[in-house]
C-alpha positions as a printed NumPy array, in Angstrom:
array([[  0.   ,   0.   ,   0.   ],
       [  1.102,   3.731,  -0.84 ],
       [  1.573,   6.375,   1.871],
       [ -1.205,   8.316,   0.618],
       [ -3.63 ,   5.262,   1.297],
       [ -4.439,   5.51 ,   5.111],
       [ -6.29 ,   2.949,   6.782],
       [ -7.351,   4.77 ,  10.177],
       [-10.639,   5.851,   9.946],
       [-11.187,   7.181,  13.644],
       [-12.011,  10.728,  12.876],
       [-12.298,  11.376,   9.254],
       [-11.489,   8.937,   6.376],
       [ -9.344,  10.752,   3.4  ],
       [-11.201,   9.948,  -0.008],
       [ -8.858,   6.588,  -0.486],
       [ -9.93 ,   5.083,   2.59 ],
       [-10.689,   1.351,   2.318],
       [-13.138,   1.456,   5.241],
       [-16.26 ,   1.533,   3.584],
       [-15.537,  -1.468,   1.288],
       [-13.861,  -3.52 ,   3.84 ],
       [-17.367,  -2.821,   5.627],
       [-19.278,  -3.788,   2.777],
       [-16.92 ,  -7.407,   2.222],
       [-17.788,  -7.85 ,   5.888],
       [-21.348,  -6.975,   5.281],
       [-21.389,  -9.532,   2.355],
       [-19.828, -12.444,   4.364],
       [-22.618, -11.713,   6.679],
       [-25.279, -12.538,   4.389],
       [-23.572, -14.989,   2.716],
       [-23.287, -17.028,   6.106],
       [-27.145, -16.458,   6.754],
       [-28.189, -17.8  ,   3.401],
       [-25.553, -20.97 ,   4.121],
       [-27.895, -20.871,   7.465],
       [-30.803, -20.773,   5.927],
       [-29.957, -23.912,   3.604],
       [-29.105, -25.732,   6.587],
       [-32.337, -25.375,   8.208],
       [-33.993, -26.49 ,   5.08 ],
       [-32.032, -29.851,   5.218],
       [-33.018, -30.653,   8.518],
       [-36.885, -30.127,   7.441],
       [-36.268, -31.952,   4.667],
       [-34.938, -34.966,   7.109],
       [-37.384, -34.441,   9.135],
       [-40.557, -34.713,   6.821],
       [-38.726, -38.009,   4.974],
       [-38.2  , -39.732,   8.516],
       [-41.787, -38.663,   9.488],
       [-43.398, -39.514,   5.762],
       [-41.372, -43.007,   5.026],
       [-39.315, -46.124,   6.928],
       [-38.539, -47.22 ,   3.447],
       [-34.687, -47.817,   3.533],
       [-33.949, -46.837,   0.588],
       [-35.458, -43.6  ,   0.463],
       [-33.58 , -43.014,   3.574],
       [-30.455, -44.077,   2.141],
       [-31.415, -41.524,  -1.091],
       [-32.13 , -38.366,   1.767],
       [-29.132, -39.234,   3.799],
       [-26.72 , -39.049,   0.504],
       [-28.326, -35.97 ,  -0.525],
       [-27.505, -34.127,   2.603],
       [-24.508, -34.892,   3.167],
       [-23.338, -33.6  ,  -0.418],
       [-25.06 , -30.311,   0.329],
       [-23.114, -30.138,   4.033],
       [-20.312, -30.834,   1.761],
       [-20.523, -28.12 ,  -0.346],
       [-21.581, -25.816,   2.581],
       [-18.356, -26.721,   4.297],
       [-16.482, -25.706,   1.484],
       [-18.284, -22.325,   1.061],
       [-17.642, -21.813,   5.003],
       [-13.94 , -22.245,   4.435],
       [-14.29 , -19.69 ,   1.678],
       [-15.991, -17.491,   3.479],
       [-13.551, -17.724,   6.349],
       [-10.233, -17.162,   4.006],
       [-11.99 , -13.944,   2.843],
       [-12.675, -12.854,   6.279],
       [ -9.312, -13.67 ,   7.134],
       [ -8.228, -11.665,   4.479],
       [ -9.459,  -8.381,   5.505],
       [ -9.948,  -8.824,   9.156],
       [ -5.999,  -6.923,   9.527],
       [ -7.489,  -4.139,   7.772],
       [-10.766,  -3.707,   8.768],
       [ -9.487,  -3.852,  12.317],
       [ -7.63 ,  -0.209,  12.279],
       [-11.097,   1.109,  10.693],
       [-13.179,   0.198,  13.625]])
């Protein structure tokens, strides 16, 4: 970063300051771990109506598979989502 690029936002922020997109990454991460939230509660209805609706084996088998691939792929979006935190938590902890 160039000297003209100043990070501390305590009183005024110059016109470069990164504060208000480091916010808005933040922000974004935010959601994006609600949504992942969201899904997550939908899974468990979705066990929950199968377990309730059918004791056929297979179709249990079929549910169970299906989850787990979509926990999969949520794990992978949380590590994601953690690296870009990560990322800019440095920064966006001299703007606070």
């Amino acid at each position: 970063m160039n000297e003209t690029t100043s990070l501390t936002c305590q009183t005024q922020c110059p016109t470069a300051c990164p504060c208000p997109i480091l916010l808005s990454i933040a922000s974004s991460i935010a959601h994006e771990e609600d949504a992942l939230a969201c899904i997550l509660n939908a899974e468990c209805a979705k066990i929950n109506k199968v377990i309730s609706a059918s004791s056929d084996y297979e179709v249990l088998i079929a549910i169970n598979t299906s989850v787990q691939a979509t926990l999969e792929q949520i794990t992978e979006l949380e590590g994601v989502l953690k690296a870009k935190l990560d990322s800019i938590l440095p920064l966006l902890a001299e703007c606070i």
